[in-house]
ZAMIMI-164040 format. One record per residue (C-alpha): residue number from 1; x, y, z; residue in three letters. Coordinates in Angstrom, 2 decimals. Layout:
<vexvexs>
VEXVEX   k       u       v       w   r
VEXVEX NUM       X       Y       Z Ala
...
</vexvexs>
This chain:
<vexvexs>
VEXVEX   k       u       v       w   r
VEXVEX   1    0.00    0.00    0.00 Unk
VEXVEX   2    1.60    3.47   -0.99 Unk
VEXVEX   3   -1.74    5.63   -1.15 Unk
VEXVEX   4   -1.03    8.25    1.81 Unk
VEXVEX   5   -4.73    8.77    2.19 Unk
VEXVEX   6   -5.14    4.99    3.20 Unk
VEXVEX   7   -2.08    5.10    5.36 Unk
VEXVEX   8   -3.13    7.16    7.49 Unk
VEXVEX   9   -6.79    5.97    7.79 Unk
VEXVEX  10   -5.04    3.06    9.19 Unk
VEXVEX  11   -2.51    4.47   11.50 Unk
VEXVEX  12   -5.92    6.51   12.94 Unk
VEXVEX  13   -7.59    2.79   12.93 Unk
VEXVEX  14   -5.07    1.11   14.97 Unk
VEXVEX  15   -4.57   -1.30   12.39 Unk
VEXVEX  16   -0.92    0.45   11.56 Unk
VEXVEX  17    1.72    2.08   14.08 Unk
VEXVEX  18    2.55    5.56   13.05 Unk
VEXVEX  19    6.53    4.46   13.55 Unk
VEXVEX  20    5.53    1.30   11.17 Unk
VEXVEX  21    4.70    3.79    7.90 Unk
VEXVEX  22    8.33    3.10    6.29 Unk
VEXVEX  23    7.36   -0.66    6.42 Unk
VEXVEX  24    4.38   -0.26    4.04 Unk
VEXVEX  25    5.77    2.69    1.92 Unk
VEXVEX  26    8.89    4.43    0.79 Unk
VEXVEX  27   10.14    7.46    3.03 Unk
VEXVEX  28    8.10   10.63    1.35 Unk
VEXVEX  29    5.12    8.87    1.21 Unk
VEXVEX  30    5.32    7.54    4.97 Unk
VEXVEX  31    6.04   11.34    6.17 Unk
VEXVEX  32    2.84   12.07    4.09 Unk
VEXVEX  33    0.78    9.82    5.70 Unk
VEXVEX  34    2.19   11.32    8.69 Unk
VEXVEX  35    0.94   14.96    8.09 Unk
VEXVEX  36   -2.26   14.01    6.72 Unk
VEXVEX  37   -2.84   12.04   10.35 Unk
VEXVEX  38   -1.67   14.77   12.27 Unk
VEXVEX  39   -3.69   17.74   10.15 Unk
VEXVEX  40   -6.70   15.49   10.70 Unk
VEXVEX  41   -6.49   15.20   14.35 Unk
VEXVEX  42   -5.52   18.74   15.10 Unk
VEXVEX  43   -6.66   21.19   12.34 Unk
VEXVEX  44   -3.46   22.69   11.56 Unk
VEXVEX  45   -1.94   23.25    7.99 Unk
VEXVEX  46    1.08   21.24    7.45 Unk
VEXVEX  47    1.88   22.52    3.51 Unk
VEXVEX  48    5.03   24.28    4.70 Unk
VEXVEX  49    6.76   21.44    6.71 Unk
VEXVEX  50    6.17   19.52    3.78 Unk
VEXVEX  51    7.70   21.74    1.62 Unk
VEXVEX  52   11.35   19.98    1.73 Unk
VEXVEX  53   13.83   19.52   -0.92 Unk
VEXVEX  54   15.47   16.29    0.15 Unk
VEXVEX  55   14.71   12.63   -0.02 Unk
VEXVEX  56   13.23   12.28    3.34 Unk
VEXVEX  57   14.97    8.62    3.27 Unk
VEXVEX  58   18.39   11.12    3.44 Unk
VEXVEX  59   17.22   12.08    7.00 Unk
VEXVEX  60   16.22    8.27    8.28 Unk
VEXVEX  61   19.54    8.42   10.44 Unk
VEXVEX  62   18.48   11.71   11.93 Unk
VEXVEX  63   14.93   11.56   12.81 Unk
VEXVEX  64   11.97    8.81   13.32 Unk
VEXVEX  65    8.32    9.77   12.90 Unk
VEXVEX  66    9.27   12.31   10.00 Unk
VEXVEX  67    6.72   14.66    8.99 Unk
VEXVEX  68    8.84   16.98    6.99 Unk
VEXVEX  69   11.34   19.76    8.27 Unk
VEXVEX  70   11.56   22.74   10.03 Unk
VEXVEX  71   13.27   25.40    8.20 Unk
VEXVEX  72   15.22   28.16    9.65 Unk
VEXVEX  73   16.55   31.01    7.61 Unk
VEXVEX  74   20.66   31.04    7.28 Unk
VEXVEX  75   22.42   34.21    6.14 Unk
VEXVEX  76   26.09   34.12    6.16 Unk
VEXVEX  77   28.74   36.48    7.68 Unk
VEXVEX  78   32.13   37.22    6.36 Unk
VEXVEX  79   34.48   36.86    5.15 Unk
VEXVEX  80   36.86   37.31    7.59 Unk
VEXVEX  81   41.14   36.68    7.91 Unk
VEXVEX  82   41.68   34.07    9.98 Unk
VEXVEX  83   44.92   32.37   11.62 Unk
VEXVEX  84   44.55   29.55   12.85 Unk
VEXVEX  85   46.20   26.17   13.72 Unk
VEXVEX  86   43.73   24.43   11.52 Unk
VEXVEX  87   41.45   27.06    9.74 Unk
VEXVEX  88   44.14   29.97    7.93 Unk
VEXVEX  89   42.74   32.23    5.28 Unk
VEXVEX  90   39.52   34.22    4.94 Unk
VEXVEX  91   36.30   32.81    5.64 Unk
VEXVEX  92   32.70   33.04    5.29 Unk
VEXVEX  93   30.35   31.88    8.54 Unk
VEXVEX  94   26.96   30.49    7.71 Unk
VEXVEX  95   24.57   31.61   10.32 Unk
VEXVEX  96   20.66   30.05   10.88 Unk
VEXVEX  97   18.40   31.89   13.35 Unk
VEXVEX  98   15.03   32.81   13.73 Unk
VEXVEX  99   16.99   36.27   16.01 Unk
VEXVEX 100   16.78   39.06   13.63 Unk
VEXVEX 101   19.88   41.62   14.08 Unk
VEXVEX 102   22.05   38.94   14.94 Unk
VEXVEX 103   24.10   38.35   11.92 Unk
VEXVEX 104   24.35   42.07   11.66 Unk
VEXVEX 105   25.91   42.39   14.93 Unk
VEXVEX 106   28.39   39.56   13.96 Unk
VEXVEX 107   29.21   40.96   10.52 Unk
VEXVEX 108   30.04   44.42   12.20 Unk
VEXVEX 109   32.11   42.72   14.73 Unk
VEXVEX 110   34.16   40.73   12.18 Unk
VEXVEX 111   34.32   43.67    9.67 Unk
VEXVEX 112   36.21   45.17   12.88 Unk
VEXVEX 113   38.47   41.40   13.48 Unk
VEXVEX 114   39.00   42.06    9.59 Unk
VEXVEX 115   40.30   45.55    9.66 Unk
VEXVEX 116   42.59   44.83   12.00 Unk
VEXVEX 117   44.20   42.29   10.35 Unk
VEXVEX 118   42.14   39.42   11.30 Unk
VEXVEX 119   41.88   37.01   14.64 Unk
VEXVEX 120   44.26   34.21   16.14 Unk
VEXVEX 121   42.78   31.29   17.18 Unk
VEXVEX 122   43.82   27.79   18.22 Unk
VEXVEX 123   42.29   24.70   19.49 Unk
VEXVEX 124   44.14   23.95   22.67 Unk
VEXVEX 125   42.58   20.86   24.02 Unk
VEXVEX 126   40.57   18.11   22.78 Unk
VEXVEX 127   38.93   15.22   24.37 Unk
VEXVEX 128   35.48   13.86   23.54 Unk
VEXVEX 129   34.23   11.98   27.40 Unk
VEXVEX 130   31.76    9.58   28.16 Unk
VEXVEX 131   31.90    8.63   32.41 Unk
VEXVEX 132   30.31    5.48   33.61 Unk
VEXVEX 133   29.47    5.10   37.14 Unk
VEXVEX 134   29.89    1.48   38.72 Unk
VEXVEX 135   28.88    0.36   42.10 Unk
VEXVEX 136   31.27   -0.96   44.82 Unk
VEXVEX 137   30.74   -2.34   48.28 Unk
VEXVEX 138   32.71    0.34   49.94 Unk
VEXVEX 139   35.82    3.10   49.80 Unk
VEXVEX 140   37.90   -0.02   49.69 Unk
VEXVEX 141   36.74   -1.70   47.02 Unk
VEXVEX 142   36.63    1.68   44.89 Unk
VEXVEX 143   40.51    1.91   46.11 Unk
VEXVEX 144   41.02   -1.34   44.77 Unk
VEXVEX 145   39.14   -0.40   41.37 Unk
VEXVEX 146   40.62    3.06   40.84 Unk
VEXVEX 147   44.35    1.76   40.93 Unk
VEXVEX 148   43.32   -1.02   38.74 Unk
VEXVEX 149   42.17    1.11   36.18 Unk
VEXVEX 150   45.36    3.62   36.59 Unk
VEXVEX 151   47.63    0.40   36.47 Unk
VEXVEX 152   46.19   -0.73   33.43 Unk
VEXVEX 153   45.15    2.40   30.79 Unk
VEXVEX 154   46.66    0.39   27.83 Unk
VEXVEX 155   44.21   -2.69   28.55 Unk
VEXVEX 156   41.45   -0.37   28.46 Unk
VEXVEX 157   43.15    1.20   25.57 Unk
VEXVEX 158   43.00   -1.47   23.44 Unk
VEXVEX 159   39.40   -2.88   24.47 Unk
VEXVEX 160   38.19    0.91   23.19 Unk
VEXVEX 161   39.97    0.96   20.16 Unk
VEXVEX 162   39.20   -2.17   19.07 Unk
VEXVEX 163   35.65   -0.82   18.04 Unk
VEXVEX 164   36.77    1.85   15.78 Unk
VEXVEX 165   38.89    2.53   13.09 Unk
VEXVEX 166   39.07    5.97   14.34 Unk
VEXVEX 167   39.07    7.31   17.87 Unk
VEXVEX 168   41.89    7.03   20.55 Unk
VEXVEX 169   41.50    6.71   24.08 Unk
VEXVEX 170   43.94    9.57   25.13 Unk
VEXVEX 171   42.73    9.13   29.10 Unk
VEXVEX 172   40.50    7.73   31.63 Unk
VEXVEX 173   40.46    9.80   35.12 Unk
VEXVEX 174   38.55    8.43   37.95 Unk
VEXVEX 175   36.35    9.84   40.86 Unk
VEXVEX 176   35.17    8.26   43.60 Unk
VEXVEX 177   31.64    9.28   45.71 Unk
VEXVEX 178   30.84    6.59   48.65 Unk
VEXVEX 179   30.06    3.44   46.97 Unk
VEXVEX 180   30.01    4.63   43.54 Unk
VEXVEX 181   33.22    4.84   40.64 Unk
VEXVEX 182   32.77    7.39   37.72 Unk
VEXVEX 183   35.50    6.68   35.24 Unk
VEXVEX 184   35.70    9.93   32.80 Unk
VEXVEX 185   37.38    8.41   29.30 Unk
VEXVEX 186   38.31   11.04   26.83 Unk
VEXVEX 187   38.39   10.21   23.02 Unk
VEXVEX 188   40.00   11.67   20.16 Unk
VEXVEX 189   37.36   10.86   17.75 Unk
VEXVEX 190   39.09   13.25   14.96 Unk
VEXVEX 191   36.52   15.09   12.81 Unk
VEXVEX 192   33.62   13.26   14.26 Unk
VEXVEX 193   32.12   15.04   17.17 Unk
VEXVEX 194   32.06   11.49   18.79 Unk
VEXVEX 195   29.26   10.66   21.46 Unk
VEXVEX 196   28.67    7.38   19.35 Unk
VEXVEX 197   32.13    6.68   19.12 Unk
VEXVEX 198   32.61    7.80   22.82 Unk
VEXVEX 199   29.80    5.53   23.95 Unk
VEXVEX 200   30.15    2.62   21.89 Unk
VEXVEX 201   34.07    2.31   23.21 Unk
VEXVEX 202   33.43    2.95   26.69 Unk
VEXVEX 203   30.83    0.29   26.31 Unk
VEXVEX 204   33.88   -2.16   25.65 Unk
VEXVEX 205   36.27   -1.12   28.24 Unk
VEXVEX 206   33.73   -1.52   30.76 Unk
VEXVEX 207   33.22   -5.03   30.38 Unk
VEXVEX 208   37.10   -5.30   31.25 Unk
VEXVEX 209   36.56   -3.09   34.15 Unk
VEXVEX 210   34.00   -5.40   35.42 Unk
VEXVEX 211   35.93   -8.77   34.44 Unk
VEXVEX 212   38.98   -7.27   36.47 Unk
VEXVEX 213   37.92   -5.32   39.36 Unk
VEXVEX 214   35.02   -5.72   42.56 Unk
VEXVEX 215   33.25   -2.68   40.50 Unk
VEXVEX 216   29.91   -3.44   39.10 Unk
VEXVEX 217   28.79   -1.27   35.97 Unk
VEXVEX 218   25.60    1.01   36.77 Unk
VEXVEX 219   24.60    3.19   33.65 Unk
VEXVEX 220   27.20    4.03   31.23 Unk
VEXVEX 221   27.01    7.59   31.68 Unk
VEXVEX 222   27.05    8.80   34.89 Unk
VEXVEX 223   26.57   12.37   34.61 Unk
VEXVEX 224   30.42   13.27   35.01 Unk
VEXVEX 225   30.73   13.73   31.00 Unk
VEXVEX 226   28.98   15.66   30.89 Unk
VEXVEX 227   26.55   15.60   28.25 Unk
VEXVEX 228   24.00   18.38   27.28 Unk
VEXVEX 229   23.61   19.89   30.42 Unk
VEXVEX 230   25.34   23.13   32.06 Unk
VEXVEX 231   28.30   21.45   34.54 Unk
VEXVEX 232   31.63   23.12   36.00 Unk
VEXVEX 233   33.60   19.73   34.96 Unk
VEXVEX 234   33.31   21.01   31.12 Unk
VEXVEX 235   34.00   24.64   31.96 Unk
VEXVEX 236   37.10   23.76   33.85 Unk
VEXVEX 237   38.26   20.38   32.02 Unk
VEXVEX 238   36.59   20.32   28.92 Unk
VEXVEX 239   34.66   18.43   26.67 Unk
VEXVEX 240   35.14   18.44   22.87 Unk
VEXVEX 241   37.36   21.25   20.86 Unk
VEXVEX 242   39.00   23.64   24.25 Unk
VEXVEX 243   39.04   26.40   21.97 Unk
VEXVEX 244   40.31   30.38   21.79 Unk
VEXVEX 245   40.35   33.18   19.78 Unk
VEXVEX 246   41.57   36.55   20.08 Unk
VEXVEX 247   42.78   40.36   18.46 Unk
VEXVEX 248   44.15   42.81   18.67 Unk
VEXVEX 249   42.12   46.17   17.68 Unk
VEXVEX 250   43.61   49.64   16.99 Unk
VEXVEX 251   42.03   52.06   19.45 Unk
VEXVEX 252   41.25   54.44   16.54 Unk
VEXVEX 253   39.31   51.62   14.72 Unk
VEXVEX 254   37.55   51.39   18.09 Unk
VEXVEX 255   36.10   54.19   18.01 Unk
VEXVEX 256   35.22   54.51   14.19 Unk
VEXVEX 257   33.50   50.97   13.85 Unk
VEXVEX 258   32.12   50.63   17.08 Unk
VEXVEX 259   31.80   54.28   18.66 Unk
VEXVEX 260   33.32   54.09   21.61 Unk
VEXVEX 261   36.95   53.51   23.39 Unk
VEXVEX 262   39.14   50.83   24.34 Unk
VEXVEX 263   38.56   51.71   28.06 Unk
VEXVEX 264   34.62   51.67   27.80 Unk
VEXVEX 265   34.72   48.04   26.37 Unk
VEXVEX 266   37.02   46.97   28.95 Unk
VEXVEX 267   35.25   47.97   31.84 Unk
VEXVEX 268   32.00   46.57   30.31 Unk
VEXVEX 269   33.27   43.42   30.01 Unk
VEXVEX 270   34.23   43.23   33.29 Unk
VEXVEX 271   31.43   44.42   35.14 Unk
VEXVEX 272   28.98   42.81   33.12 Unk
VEXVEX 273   30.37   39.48   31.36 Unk
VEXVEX 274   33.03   38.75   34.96 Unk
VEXVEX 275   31.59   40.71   38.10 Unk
VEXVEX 276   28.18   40.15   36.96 Unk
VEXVEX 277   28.43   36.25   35.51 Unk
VEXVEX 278   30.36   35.53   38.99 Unk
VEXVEX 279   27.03   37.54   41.06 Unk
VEXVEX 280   24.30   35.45   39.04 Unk
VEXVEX 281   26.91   31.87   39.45 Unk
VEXVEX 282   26.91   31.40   35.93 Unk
VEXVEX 283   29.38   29.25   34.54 Unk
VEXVEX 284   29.89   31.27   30.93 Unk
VEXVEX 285   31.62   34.50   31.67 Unk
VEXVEX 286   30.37   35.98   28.69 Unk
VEXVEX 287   27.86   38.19   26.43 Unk
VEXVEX 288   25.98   36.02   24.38 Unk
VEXVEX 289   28.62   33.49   23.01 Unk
VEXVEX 290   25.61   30.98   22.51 Unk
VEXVEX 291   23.83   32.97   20.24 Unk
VEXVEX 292   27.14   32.48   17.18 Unk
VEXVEX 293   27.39   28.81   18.52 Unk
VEXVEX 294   23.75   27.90   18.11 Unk
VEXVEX 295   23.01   29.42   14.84 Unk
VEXVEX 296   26.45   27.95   13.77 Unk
VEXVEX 297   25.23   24.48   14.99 Unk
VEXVEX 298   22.15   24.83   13.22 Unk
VEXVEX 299   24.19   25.66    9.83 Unk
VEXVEX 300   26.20   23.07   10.17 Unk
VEXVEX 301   24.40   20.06   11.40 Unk
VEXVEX 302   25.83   19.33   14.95 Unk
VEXVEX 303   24.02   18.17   17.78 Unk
VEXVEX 304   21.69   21.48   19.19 Unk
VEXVEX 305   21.63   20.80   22.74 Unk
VEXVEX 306   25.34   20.55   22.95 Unk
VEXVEX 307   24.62   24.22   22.71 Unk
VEXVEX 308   24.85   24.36   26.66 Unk
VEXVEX 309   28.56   23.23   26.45 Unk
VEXVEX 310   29.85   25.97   23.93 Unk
VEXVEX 311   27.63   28.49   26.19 Unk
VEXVEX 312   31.08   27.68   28.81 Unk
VEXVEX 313   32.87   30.84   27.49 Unk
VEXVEX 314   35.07   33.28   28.93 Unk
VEXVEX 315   35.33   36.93   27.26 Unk
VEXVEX 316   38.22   39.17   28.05 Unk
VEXVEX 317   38.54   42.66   27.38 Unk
VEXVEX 318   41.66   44.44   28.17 Unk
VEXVEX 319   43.73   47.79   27.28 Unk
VEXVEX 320   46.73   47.67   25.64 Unk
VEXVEX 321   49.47   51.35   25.98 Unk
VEXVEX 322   51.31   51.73   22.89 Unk
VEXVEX 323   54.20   53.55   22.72 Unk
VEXVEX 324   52.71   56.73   21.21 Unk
VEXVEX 325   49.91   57.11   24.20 Unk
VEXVEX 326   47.02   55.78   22.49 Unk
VEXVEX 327   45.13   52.74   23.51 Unk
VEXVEX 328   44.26   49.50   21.90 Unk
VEXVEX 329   41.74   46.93   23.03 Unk
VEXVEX 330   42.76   43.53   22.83 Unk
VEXVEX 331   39.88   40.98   23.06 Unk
VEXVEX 332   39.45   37.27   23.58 Unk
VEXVEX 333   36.79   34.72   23.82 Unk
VEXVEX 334   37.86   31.02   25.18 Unk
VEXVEX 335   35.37   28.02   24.67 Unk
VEXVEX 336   36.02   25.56   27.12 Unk
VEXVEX 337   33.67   23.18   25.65 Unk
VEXVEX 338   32.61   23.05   21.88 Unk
VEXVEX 339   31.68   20.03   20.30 Unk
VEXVEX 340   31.80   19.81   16.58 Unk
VEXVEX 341   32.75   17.43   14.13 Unk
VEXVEX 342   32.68   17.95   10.22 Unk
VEXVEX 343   31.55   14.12    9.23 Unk
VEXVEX 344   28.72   12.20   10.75 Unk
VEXVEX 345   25.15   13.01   12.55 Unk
VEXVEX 346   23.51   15.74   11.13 Unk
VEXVEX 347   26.54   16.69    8.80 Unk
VEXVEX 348   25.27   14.51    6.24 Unk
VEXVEX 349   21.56   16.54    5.22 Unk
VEXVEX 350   21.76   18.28    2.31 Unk
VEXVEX 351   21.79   21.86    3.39 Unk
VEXVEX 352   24.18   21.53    6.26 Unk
VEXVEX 353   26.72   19.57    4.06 Unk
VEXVEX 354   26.26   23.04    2.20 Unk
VEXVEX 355   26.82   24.95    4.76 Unk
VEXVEX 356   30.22   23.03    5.30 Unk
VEXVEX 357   31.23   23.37    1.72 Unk
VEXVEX 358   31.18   27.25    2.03 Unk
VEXVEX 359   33.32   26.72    5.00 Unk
VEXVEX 360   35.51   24.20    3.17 Unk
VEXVEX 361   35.12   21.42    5.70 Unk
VEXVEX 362   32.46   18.87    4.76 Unk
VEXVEX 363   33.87   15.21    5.67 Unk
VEXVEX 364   37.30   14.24    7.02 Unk
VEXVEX 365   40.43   16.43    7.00 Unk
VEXVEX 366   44.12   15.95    6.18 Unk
VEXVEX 367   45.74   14.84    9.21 Unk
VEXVEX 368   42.02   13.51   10.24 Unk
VEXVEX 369   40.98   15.99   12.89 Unk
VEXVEX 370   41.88   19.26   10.94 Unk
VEXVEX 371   38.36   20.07    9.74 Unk
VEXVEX 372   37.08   19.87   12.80 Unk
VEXVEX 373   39.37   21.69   14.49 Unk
VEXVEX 374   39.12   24.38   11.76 Unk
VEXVEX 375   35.37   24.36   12.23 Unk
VEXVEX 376   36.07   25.23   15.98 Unk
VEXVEX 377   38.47   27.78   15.26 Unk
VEXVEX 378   36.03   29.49   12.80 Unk
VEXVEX 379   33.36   29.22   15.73 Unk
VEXVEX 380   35.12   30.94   17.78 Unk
VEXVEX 381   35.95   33.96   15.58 Unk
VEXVEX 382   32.42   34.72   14.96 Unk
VEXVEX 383   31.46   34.65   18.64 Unk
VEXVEX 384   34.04   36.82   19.25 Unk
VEXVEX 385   33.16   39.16   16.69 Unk
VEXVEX 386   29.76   38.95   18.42 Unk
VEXVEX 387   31.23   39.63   21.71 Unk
VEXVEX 388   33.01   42.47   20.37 Unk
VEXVEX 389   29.84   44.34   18.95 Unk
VEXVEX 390   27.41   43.67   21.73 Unk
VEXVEX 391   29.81   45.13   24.20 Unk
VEXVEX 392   30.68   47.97   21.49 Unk
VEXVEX 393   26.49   48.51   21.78 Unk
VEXVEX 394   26.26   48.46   25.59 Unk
VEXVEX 395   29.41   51.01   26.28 Unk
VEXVEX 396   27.99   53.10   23.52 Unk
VEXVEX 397   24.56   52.45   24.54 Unk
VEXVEX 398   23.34   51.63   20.99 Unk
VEXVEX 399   21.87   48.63   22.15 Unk
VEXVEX 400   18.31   49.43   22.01 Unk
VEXVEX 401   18.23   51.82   19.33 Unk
VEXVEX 402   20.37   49.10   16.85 Unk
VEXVEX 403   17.29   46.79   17.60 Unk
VEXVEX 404   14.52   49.51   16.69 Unk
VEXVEX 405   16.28   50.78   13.56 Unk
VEXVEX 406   16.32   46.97   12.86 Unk
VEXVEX 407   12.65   46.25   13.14 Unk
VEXVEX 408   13.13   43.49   15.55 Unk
</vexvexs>
């Protein structure tokens, strides 16, 4: 039966499950079916989420239940010099939001990064984690376990590898709470972003845990990763691409792009983005560093709700004395925690493969690694450029005014 009118008579009948469509159709007809049910039983008007150009069998790795897709206008921003460890030369940022005056904001902060000459930035740790927890009888046992597993990383090593052609188990730290063992493995799963690849080996080496030690395997995460969720052990440690960027910016060009000085940025950035984060105990010490993250995300196909980790940002704003007197602002954002990867997940879907194409990155890079690293490096740019022009707003107080001229 391939008649989507039918299909979804018997989905509504109980004679069909509505996760069972795929069985008795192909993939477009199944998420017609779908929308037809769903139209039926709630009046709404589903012609737009239908409206997708791609094979919705492209997206069976992605999404279950499909009823079409949710579109969110991208823009792009750029380009912009950049000098990197991984990403060098100039480059455009695709950009998807549904925040209108965003990607102007960004474009004026990088048309600043670009007339100074452009932006370092380097990835300076990486480490994809996945931390079971196990249960032991006591401290002693846990004792026991922990110098087991510090005794023997290379047996764990080669139980993790051994499921991927891939990733390397660069370490495995251990903490210990009462009765329970959380052993924090970190990956280099190259240019995927990794949670499969995390997950999958972890899987393995725990069964070697539990063949060798008293320790008894729980869950295999344990919360210490940790995974889509705002925690201090990615803000200080890591998780993913550790990631900065910074420049340099004449105090002249300070004050012609972004009307106002060196000084005033400075001192905004510190009251509001290091006094004020540190009043409110938030754990990103920044502006909006999420906003350039998210909509890059969405671009680019990476997993959404690992928007909380690259939200673990510190901005700094400081003066620089030149010889001469004058002032320059130099300006930095570090992500402690942004996870990316250039091949797998949502990478794949037609328009995010796009988006990596503009970039230059879609797939694996030469050493494996590089792309995503460049992706993280490029990241980072733009949310410094956004950091850069919010703050430029608030010292000159342009803030609300930029939004009104804007419409939004």
């Amino acid at each position: 039966m391939t008649d989507p009118e039918e299909l979804a008579a018997r989905v509504r009948d109980g004679d069909v499950r509505i996760h069972e469509l795929e069985d008795h159709a192909d993939y477009d007809t199944a998420a017609e079916a779908r929308r037809l049910l769903v139209e039926r039983e709630t009046g709404a008007d589903l012609e737009a989420v239908g409206d997708y150009s791609f094979p919705a069998e492209q997206a069976e790795p992605n999404i279950e239940n499909m009823i079409g897709a949710a579109q969110v206008p991208m823009g792009v921003v750029g380009p912009v010099p950049i000098h990197g460890g991984a990403a060098d030369g100039e480059h455009y940022l695709p950009l998807a939001t549904t925040e209108g005056a965003l990607l102007a904001s960004v474009n004026r902060g990088l048309g600043v990064i670009r007339a100074a000459g452009g932006a370092d930035a380097r990835v300076t740790k990486n480490g994809m984690t996945r931390a079971p927890v196990f249960r032991v009888d006591g401290v002693a046992e846990a004792a026991e376990t922990v110098e087991w597993v510090e005794d023997n990383l290379e047996t764990l090593r080669e139980a993790a590898e051994s499921t991927t052609s891939h990733g390397e188990l660069l370490d495995v730290e251990p903490y210990v709470v009462g009765d329970s063992v959380y052993l924090r493995f970190a990956y280099d799963t190259k240019d995927a972003m990794g949670m499969n690849m995390a997950t999958i080996a972890t899987g393995e080496a725990c069964e070697v845990v539990e063949a060798e030690t008293p320790a008894s395997l729980v869950a295999l995460s344990g919360n210490l990763c940790s995974d889509k969720k705002p925690a201090a052990i990615n803000a200080v440690e890591g998780r993913g691409r550790s990631v900065t960027a910074d420049v340099v910016i004449p105090g002249e060009l300070v004050e012609e792009r972004l009307h106002t000085t060196a000084d005033a940025i400075a001192e905004a950035n510190t009251r509001k983005n290091l006094i004020g984060s540190a009043k409110a105990g938030s754990l990103g010490f920044n502006a909006h560093a999420a906003n350039v993250v998210g909509a890059a995300f969405l671009a680019t196909g990476q997993d959404e709700a690992q928007v909380v980790e690259g939200a673990n940002t510190i901005t700094t704003m400081d003066t620089r004395e030149r010889e001469d007197g004058t002032t320059d602002l130099y300006a930095s954002v570090s992500l402690a925690s942004l996870e990316v990867g250039t091949v797998g997940g949502g990478t794949k879907l037609p328009t995010q493969a796009e988006a990596l194409e503009v970039l230059g990155l879609r797939g694996g890079g030469d050493p494996p690694g590089s792309n995503a690293d460049a992706l993280a490096e490029i990241i980072a740019v733009g949310a410094l450029a956004g950091e850069l022009s919010l703050l430029g707003a608030l010292s000159s107080r342009h803030l609300a005014s930029a939004h009104e001229d804007l419409g939004r």
